[in-house]
N, C-alpha and C positions, 0 to 999 in steps of 0.2 A: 666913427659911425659905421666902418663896412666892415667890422668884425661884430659889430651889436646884429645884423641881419645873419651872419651864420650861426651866429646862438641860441636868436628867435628863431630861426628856421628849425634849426636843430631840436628846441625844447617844445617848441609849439608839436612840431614833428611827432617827436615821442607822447607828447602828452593826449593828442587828437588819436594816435595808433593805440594806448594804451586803454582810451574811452572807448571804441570801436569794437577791442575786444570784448570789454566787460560786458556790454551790449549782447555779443552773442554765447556768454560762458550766460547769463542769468537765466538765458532757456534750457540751459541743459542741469538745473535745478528741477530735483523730482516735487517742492511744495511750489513752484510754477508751474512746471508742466500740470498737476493733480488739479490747478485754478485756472489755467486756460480748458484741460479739456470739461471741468464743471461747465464754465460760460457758453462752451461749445456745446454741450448737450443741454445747456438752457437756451440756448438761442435755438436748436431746432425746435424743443417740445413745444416755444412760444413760437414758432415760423409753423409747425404742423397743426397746434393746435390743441395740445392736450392740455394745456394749463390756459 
């Protein structure tokens, strides 16, 4: 049972590190960034007021 906790350790490990990045490569996609900053220029025109 006390080699099962360094392997869980060890794969959970890599596997939470490997989520974490994907996390922050998705924002450095140009058809995400072009749909955050759409949102963002629809949430001012709707915070200012023009629509």
């Amino acid at each position: 049972m006390f080699i099962w906790d360094f392997v869980a350790d060890t794969v959970l490990g890599d596997f939470f590190m490997q989520m974490g990045n994907m996390g922050v490569e998705l924002f450095d996609m140009p058809g995400v960034q072009s749909i955050v900053l759409f949102f963002s220029y629809l949430a001012w025109a709707l915070g200012v007021g023009l629509l």
